[in-house]
N, C-alpha and C positions, 0 to 999 in steps of 0.2 A: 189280207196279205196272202199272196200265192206261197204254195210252200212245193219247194225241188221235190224230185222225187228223189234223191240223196239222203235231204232232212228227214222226208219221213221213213225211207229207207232205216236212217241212223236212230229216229225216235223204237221203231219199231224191236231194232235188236237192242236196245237198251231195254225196253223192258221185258225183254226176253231172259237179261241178263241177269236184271231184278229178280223174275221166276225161279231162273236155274238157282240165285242165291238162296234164294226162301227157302228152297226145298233141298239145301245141301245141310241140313241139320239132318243127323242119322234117324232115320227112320217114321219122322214126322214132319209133318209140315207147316211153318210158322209165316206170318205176312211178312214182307218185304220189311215194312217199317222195324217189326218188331227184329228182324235179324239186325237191322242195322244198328235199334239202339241198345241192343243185346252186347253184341261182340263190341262196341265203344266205349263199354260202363267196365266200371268194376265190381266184377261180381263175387265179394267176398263169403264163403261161411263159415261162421265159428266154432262147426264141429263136426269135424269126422274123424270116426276109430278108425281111419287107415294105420295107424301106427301101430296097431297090435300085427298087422301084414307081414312089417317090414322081419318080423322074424320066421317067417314063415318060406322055407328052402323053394317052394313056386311060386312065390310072388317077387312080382320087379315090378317097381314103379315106374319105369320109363316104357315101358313093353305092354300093348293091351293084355290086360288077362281076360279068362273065359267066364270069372266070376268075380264076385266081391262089384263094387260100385263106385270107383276112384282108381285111376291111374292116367300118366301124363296125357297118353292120346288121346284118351276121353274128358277130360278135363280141356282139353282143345277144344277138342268139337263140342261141348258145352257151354264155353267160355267162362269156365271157372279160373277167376284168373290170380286168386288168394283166397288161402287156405289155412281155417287152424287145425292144426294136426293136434288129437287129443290125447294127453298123457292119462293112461286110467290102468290101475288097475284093482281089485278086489277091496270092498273097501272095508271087507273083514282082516284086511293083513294091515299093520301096524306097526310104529316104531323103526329103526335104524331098517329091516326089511321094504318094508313100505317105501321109504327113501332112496335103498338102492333099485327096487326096482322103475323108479321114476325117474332116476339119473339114467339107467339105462336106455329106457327109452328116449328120454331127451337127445342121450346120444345117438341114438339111431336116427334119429331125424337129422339130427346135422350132417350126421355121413349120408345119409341120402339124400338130401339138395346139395352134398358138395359132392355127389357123383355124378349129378346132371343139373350141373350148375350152368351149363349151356341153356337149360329151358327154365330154372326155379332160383330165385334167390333166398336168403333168409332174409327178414323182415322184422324190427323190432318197434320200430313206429310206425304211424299212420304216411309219413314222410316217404318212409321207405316201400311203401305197401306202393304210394301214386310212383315213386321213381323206377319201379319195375312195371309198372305196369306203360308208364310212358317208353320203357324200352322195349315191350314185347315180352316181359319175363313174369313168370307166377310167383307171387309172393308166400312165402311160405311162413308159417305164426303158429306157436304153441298156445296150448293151455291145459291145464291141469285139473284133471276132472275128477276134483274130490280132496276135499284139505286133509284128510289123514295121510296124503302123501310126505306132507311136511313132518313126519313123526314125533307130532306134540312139539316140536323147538322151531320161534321163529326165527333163528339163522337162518334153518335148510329155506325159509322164504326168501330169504336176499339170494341166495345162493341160487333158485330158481330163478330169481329176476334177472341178475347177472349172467344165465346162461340164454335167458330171452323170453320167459314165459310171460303173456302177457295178460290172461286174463287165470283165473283160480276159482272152481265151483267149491261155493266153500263144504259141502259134502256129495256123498254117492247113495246110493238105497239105502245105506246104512248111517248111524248117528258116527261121528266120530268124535272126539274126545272134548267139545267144546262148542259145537252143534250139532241142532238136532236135522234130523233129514225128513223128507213131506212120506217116505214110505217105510219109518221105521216106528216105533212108537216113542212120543217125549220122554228124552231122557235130559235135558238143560232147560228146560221153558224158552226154547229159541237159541239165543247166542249166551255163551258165559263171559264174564267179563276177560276171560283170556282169548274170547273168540273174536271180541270187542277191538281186542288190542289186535287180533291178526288184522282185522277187516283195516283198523286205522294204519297199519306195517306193509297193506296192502296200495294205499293211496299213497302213502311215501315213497315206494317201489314203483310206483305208474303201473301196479299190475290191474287191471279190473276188476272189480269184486262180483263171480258171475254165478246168480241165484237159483238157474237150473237146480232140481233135486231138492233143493231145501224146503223145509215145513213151512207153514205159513206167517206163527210167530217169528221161526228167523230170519224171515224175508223180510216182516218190516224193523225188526231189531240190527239188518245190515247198512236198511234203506235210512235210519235214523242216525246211525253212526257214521256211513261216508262222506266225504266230502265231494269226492265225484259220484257221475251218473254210475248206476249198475247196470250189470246186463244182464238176462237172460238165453243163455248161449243158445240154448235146442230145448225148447217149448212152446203152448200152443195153448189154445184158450178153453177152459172149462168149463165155458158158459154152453161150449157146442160139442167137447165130449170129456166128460164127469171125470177127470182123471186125477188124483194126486198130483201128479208130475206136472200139471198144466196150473193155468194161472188163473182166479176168476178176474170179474172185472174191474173190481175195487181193487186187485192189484197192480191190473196192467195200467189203471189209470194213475194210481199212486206212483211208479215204475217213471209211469212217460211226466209225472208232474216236476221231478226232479233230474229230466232228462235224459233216463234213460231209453233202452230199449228193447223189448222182446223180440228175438229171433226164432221163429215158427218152425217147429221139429215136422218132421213126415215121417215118423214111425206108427203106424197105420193103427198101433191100440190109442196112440194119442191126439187122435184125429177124427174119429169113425165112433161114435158111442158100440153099435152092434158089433163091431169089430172085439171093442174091447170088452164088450158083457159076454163075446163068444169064448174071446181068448182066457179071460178071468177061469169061467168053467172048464173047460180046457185043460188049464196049464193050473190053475190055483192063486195065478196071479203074478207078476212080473218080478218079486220079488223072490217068493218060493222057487219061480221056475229057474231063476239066475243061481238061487243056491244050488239047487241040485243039478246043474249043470255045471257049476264053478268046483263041485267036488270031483261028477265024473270026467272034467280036464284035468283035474290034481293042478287047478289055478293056471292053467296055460292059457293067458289072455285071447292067443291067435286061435286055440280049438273052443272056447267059450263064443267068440263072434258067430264061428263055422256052425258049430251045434245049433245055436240058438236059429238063425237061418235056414238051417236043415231041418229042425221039427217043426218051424213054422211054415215052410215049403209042404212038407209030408201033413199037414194038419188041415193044408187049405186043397189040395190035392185029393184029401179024404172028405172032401166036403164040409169038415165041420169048422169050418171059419172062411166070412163071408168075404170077396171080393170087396177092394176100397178103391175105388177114381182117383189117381193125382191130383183131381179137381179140389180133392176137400184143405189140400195147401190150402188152395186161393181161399177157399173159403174161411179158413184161419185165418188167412193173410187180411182179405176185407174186412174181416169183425174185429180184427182191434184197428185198422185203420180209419173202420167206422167209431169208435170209442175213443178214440186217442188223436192220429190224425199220419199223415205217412213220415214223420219225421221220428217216429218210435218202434217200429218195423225193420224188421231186417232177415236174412237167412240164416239156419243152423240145423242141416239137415238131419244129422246124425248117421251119414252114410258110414257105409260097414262096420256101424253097430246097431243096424236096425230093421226090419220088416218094413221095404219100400211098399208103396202103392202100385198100383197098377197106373202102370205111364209114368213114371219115373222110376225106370229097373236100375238105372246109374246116372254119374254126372252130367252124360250127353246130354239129358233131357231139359235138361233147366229153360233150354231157350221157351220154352214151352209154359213157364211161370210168366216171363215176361209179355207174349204174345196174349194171355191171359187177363193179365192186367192192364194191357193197352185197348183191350177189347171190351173190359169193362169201364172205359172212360176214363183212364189214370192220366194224368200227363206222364210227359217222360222224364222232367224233374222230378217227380213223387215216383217214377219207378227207378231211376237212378239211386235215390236214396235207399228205396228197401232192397236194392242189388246191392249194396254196399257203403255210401256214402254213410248213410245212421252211424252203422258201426266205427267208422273210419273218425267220425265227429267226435264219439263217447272215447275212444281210444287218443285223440286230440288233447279231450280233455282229462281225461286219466294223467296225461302227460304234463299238462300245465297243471295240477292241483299237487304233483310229483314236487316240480320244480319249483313251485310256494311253501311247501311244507320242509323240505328241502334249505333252501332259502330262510327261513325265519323256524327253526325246530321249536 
């Protein structure tokens, strides 16, 4: 077949067109394929401390800023297109305090997707997650990161769910009054049987039960009691660096047998062994370093993110802490996908609450996980899912085991 010179004229800027698209991701360059099944996915994560931002007099979420890792236009150009916003704060503050301060920030999240409700909806199912995103809109989702917010009473839990939170770590570095946490020392042998009753208050609620931070006992003392799958919001495998906070592999296997999923953190001590055997020496260790920084903010969530950023910046700068590759994501990402299978994966950055990697300084980057994993042989069913379908599934089903329990008390 003869071909005009028109056709190939038209073949020619078409994939010219391809190029310019590939490389309109800011500052890196991603294959044609992978922009295209980048920006058509839904790319949800389960955890970023932008919220501590929102009170902080120079930040605006609709406006790039010059720091921090999250805000609308970069979240464009990333195609991060749902977001859990994380309620956190100190998990040494407790009781009726604890509470207020977690209503607060709930509130702030809602005044801020309904001041630019032009680009962000609020989101309380998985329903509403795909109907914003078939409009072009970012779905915005809570979760509450550490159950000592509930101040010891499960009311303030309904009263969370009612206001939209949709998933609940049931602790933070610190034990709280009914479990134990993976970086505090046992104080409940796991879950109490009052922790028991939150975990079960939790599947009645459709909030997810999310195992981030928790010990290893209460990990499988939550994974025995729920009825739905659990998550793990923002964590990463500790088969590949030794960390508390990470998972080995009898749990991510246990995790994914009951269907749930682990969502891979990029905070670079829980990803990088050297990273974190630098950082330990260092700092003393992730936990000491959060105290003694949570004192000199006198508890101000938004100068505890900044701090922490800022001596990790000055630490790596003075050479004593080693450069880490974006790349070691993927390499979380592969070894539980290799262990489990891609239907148990998912994302949970923990941006701006955490020491990114080098090549993921903010949300833009992400296209850059996906190109990664299409290049290591993934289909784009199995990278669709760890962009977000997994989570969207457990959250599904959180829902329906709601509406059974619900149904027949």
């Amino acid at each position: 077949m003869r071909l005009t010179r028109a056709v190939v004229l038209s073949a020619i800027f078409c994939l010219i067109g391809i190029a310019i698209v590939a490389r309109a991701v800011p500052g890196d360059e991603i294959s044609a394929r992978a922009h295209k099944l980048h920006f058509s996915s839904i790319v949800l994560d389960t955890h970023d401390d932008t919220t501590q931002r929102f009170f902080s007099a120079d930040y605006d979420l609709g406006k790039r800023n010059a720091d921090g890792h999250v805000d609308i236009p970069r979240m464009r150009e990333g195609g991060m297109n749902a977001i859990f916003f994380s309620i956190w704060i100190d998990g040494k503050i407790m009781g009726p305090p604890a509470v207020q301060k977690a209503l607060d920030q709930i509130d702030a999240v809602h005044e801020n997707v309904n001041k630019y409700s032009k680009e962000m909806v609020f989101a309380r199912t998985a329903y509403d997650v795909r109907r914003a995103h078939e409009e072009g809109k970012i779905a915005a989702l809570m979760g509450v990161e550490g159950g000592h917010m509930i101040g010891n009473d499960i009311r303030v839990l309904r009263i969370f769910a009612d206001l939209g939170v949709r998933y609940m770590t049931l602790t933070h570095f610190y034990n709280d009054e009914w479990a134990d946490s993976s970086t505090d020392k046992p104080a409940h042998n796991g879950l109490t049987d009052f922790g028991k009753e939150i975990v079960r208050e939790m599947n009645r609620q459709g909030i997810m039960v999310d195992i981030s931070h928790v010990s290893d006992k209460t990990f499988y003392d939550a994974l025995e009691v729920s009825k739905a799958p659990l998550i793990a919001s923002h964590s990463s495998c500790r088969a590949l660096c030794n960390h508390p906070r990470d998972m080995t592999d009898d749990m991510i296997k246990a995790l994914a047998a009951k269907g749930g999923v682990i969502q891979i953190n990029y905070e670079k001590s829980f990803i990088d062994q050297a990273y974190k055997d630098a950082s330990d020496k260092e700092t003393g260790g992730v936990v000491q370093q959060l105290c003694e920084i949570t004192k000199h903010c006198n508890n101000d969530e938004a100068c505890v993110s900044r701090e922490l950023a800022n001596r990790e910046k000055k630490l790596t700068e003075e050479g004593k802490l080693p450069h880490v590759s974006w790349e070691r994501i993927v390499d979380h990402i592969d070894h539980a996908v290799k262990l489990v299978g891609a239907d148990h994966v998912g994302l949970g950055s923990d941006f701006d609450g955490a020491s990114m990697p080098d090549g993921m300084e903010d949300c833009s980057k992400l296209p850059k996980i996906t190109d990664a994993l299409l290049k290591k042989g993934y289909s784009e069913g199995d990278v669709r899912k760890i962009l977000g379908e997994n989570t969207l599934r457990v959250m599904e089903q959180a829902e329906r085991v709601s509406r059974e329990l619900r149904a027949h008390p």
